[in-house]
C-alpha positions as a printed NumPy array, in Angstrom:
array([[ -0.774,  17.481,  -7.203],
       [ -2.07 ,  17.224, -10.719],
       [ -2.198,  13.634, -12.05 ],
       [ -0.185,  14.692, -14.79 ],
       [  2.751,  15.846, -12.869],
       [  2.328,  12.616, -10.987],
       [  3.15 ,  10.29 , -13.585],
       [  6.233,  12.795, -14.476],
       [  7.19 ,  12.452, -10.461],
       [  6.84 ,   8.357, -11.43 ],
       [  8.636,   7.994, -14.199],
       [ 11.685,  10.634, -13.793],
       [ 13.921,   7.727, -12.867],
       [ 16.754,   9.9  , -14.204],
       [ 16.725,  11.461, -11.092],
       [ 16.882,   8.172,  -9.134],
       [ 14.548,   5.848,  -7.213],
       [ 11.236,   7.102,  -5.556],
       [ 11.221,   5.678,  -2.289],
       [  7.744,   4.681,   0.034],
       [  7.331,   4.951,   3.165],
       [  7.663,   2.138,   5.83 ],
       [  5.475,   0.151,   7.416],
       [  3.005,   2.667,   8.57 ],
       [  2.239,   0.393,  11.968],
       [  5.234,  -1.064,  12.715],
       [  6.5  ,   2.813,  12.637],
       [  3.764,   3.927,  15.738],
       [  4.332,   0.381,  17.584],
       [  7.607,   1.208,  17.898],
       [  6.616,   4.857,  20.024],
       [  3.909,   2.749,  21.835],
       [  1.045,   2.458,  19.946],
       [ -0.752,  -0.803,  21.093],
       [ -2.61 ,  -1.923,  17.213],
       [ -1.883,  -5.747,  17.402],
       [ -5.638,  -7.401,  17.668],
       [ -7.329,  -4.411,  17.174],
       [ -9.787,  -5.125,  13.983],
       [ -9.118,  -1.423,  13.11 ],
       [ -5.289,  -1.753,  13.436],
       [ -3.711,   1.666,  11.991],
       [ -6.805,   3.108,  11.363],
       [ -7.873,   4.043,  14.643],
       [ -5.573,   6.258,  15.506],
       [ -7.852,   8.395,  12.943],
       [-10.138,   8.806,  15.509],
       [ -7.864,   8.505,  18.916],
       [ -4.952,   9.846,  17.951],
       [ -4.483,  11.622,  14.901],
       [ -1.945,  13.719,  15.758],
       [  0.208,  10.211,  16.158],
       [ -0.175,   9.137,  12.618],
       [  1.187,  12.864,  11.176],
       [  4.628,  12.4  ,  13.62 ],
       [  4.369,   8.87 ,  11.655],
       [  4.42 ,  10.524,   8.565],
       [  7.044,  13.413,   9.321],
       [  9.61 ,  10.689,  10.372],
       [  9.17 ,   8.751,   7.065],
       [  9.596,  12.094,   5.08 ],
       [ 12.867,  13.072,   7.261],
       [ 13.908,   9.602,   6.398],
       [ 13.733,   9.755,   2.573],
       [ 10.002,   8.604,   1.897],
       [  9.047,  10.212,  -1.47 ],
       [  5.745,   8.452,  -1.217],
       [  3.293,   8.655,   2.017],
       [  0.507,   6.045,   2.436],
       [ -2.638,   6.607,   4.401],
       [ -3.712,   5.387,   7.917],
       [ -6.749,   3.821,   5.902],
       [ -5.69 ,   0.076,   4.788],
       [ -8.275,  -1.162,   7.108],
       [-10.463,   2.074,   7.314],
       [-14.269,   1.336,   5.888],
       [-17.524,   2.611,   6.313],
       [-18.967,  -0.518,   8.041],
       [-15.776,  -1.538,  10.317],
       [-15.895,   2.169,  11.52 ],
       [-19.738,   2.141,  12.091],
       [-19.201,  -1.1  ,  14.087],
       [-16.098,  -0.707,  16.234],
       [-16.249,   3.279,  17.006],
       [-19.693,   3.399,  16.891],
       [-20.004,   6.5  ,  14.606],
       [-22.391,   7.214,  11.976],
       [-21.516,   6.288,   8.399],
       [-21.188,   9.916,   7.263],
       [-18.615,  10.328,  10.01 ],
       [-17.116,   7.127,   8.973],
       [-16.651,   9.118,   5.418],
       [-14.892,  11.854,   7.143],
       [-12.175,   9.761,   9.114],
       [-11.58 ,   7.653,   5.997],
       [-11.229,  11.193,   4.109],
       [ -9.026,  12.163,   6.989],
       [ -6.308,  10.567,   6.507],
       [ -5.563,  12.01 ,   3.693],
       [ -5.94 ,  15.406,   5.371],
       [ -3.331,  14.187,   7.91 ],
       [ -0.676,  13.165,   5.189],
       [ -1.18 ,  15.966,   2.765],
       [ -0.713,  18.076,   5.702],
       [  1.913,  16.356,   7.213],
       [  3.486,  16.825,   3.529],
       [  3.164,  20.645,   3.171],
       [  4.413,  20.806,   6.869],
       [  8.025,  18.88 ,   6.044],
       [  8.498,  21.066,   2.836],
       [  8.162,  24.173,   4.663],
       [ 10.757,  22.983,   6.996],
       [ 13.586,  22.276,   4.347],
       [ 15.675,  24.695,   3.417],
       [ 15.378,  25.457,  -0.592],
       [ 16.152,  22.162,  -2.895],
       [ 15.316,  19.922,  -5.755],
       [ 13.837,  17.253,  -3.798],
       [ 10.518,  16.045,  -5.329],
       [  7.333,  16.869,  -3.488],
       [  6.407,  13.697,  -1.504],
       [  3.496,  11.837,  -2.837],
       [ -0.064,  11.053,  -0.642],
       [ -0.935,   7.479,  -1.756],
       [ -4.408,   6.372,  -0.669],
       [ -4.215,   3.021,   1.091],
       [ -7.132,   0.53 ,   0.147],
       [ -6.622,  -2.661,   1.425],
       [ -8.811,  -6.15 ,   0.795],
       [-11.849,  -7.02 ,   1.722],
       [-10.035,  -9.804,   3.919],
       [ -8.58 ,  -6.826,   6.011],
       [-12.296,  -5.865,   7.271],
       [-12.895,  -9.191,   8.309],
       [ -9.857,  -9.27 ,  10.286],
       [ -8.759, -13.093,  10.116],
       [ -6.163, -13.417,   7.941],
       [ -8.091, -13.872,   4.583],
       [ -6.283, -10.853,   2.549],
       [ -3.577, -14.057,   2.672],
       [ -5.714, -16.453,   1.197],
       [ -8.524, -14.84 ,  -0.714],
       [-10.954, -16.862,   0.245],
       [-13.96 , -15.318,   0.721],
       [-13.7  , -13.985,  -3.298],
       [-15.175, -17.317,  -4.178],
       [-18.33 , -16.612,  -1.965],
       [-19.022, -12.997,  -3.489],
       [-18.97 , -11.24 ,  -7.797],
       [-17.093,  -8.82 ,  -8.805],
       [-20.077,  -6.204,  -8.009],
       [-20.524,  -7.175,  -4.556],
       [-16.818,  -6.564,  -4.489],
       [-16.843,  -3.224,  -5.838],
       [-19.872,  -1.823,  -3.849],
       [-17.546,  -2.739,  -0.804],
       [-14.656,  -0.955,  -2.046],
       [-16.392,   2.613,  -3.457],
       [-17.004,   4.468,  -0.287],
       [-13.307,   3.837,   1.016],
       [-11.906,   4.678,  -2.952],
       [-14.257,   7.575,  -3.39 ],
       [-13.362,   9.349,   0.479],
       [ -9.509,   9.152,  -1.19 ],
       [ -9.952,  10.406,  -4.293],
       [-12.704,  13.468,  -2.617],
       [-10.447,  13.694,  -0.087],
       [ -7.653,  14.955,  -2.794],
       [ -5.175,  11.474,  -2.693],
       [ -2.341,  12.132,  -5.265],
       [ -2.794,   8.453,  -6.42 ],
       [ -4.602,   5.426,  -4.899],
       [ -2.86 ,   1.931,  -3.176],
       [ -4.704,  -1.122,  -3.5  ],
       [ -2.435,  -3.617,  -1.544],
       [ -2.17 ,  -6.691,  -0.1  ],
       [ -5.058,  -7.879,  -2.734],
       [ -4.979, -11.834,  -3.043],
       [ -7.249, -12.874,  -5.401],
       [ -8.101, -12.323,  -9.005],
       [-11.554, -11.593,  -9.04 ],
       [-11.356,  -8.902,  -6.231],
       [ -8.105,  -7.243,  -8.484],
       [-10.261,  -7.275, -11.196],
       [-13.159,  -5.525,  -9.447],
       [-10.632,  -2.682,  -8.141],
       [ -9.503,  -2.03 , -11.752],
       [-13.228,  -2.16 , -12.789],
       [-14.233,   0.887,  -9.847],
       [-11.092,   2.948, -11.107],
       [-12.959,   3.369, -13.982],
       [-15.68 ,   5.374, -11.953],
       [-12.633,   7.49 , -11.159],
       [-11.291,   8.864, -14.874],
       [ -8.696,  11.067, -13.284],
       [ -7.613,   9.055, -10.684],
       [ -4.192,   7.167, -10.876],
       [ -3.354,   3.404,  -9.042],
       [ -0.442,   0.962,  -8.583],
       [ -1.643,  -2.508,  -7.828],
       [ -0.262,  -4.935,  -5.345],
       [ -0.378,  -8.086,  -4.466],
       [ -0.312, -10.945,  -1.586],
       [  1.523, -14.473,  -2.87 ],
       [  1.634, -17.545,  -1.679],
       [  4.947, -18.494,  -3.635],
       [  7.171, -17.365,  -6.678],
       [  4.893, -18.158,  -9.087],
       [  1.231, -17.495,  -7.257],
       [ -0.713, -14.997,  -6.138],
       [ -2.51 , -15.852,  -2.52 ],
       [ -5.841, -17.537,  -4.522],
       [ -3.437, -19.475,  -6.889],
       [ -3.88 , -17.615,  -9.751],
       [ -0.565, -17.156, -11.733],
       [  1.034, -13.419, -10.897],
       [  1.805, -13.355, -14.654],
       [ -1.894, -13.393, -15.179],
       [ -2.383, -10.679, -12.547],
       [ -0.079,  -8.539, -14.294],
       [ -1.459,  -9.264, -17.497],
       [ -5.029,  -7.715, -15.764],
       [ -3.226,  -5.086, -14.575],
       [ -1.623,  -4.357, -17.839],
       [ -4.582,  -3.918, -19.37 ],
       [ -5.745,  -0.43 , -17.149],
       [ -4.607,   2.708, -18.233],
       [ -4.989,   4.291, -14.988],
       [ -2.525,   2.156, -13.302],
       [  1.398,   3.377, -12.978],
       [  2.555,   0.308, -11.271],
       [  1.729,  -3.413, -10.508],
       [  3.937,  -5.772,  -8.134],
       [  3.614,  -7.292,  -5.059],
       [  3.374,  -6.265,  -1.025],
       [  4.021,  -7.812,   2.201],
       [  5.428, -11.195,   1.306],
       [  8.727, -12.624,   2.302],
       [ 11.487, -10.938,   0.151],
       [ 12.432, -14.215,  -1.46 ],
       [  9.549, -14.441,  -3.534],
       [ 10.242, -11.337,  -5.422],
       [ 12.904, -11.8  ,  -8.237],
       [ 10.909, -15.198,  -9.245],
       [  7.941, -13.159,  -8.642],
       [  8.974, -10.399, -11.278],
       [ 10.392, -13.08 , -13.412],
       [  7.276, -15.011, -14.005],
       [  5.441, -11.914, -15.375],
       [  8.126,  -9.703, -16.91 ],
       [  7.109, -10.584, -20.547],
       [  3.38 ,  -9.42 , -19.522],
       [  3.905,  -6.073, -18.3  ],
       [  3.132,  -3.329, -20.663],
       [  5.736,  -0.776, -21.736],
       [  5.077,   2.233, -19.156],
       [  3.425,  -0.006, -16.229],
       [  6.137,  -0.111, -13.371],
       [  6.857,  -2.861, -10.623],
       [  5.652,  -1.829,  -7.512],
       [  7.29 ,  -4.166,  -4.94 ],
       [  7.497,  -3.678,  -1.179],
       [  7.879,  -6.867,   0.877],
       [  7.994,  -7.275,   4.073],
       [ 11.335,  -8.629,   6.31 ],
       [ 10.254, -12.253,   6.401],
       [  7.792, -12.443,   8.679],
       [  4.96 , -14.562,   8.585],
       [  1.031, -13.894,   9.943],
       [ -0.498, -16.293,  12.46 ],
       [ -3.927, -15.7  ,  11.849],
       [ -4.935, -17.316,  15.419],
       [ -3.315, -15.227,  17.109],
       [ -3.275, -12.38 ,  14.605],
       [  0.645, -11.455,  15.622],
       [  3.606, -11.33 ,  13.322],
       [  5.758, -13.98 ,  13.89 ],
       [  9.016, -14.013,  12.606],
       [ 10.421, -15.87 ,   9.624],
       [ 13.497, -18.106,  10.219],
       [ 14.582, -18.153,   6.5  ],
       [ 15.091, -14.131,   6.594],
       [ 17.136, -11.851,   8.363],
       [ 15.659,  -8.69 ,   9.069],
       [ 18.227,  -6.809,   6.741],
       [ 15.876,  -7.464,   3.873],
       [ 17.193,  -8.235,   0.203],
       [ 19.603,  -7.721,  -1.479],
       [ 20.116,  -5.398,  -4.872],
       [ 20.257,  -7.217,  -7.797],
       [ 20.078,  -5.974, -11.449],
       [ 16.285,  -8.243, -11.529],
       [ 15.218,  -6.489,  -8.655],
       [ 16.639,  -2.587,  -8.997],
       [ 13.902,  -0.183,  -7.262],
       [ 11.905,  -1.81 ,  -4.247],
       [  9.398,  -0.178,  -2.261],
       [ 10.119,  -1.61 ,   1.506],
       [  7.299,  -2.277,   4.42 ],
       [  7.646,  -3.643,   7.44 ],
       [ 10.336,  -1.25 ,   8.599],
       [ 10.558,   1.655,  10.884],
       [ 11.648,   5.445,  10.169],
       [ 14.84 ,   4.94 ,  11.532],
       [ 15.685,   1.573,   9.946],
       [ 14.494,   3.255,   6.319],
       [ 16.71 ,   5.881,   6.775],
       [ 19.673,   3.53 ,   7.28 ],
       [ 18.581,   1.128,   4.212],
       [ 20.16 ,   3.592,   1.254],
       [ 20.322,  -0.153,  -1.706],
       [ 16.641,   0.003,  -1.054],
       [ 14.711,   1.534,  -4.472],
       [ 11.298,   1.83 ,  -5.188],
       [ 10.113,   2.144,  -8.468],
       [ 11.523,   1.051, -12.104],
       [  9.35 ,   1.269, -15.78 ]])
């Protein structure tokens, strides 16, 4: 889709909320998938089981989804090269495959549905943080930012941003990012990308904090100063957090930069055992719609559950 016609897609709330997908893993645990522990998590299936991640996809779409991410959140060059053994070119191609996968997943659910004016889904390019690769919890904590610049941080990130945007990703997801420095090396390397679009999201540690314990207002204020990004918010936190989240940084967002907010159902990470454990202070029903919180982009949940969750929103300038 042209990037043009994706920022009309984005910002035609008049014709209601655009709505992401689930919780990408959660969705192929629940038909069997075994990801928990595996350094690769989602993004193995690119290589073992591809055809998996498209009956992901499909469900999301027949569910509502009006936004599709990638199997590639932990997908890189190196952790491929390590774990499947393959050479860094076909590292490239699986990381450039799962865009393949959704876009054709995509064109395969429109042709099934009969004649309508429902929007043509969206293939968002999931780039997760460095802390994913190293598999032990860090994209919670941010730590290892301190021990590496802004360059280092970008040379790790092109490969997996430039296999999306080749690859033909309708816009680019950088989630779960917990620190400031490796936010603002993302929105530095989008800059190598002039035609590409982003949202921008976040891990917290509270209302107030990103996961490094930087403010979030002073995230968004980052973010609001990229022209290439339609949306900045927050991902896979407890939903809680959100409204004083939003509230903290509301007077920092540009006009035209949207929230992009889709937390998880309370859980929490136990990075010894690297499981999801559950969180006591959250039912697994989620939030609740508020005029603060209007449009919220929901992870953590399967096809089925998304389908049943119609006060869930996504998206709001």
């Amino acid at each position: 889709m042209d990037k043009t016609d994706i920022l009309t897609t984005l910002m035609d709330v008049g014709r209601g909320p655009l709505i992401v997908d689930g919780g990408l893993a959660t969705e192929l645990e629940s038909t069997g998938c075994k990801l928990q522990g595996d350094p690769l998590w989602s993004a193995r299936l690119l290589h073992t089981n591809p055809q998996a991640i498209k009956d992901a996809h499909y469900r999301f779409l027949c569910a509502g989804a009006d936004v599709i991410t990638t199997a590639t959140y932990q997908a890189s060059v190196e952790g491929f090269v390590r774990h499947l053994d393959v050479t860094p070119e076909q590292a490239n191609q699986l990381i450039m495959s799962g865009v393949t996968l959704a876009r054709e997943t995509v064109k395969h659910f429109m042709a099934d549905q009969p004649p309508s004016d429902r929007r043509v889904p969206l293939v968002a390019g999931s780039v997760g943080p460095y802390g994913a690769f190293m598999h032990n919890g860090s994209e919670y904590t941010g730590a290892y930012a301190a021990e590496m610049s802004v360059e280092e941080l970008k040379a790790w990130h092109r490969p997996q941003v430039q296999c999306l945007v080749t690859a033909g990703a309708d816009l680019i997801a950088m989630e779960t990012i917990p620190s400031m420095k490796e936010a603002e090396a993302l929105v530095e390397l989008l800059r190598e990308f002039p035609d590409s679009k982003a949202w921008l999201a976040f891990s917290c540690k509270d209302g107030q904090c990103i996961s490094d314990s930087s403010r979030f207002s002073e995230a968004v204020q980052l973010a609001s100063r990229s022209s290439q990004l339609v949306a900045v918010g927050v991902n896979c936190c407890p939903p809680a957090l959100v409204n004083p989240l939003l509230d903290s940084a509301r007077t920092q967002r540009r006009q035209g930069l949207g929230w992009v907010v889709y937390p998880n159902s309370g859980e929490e990470w136990d990075t010894y055992t690297g499981r999801v454990l559950p969180h006591r202070s959250c039912s697994h029903s989620g939030a609740t719609k508020t005029d603060t919180w209007r449009h919220v982009w929901v992870r953590r949940f399967t096809a089925t559950t998304l389908q049943r969750m119609s006060s869930y929103y996504c998206y709001t300038m």
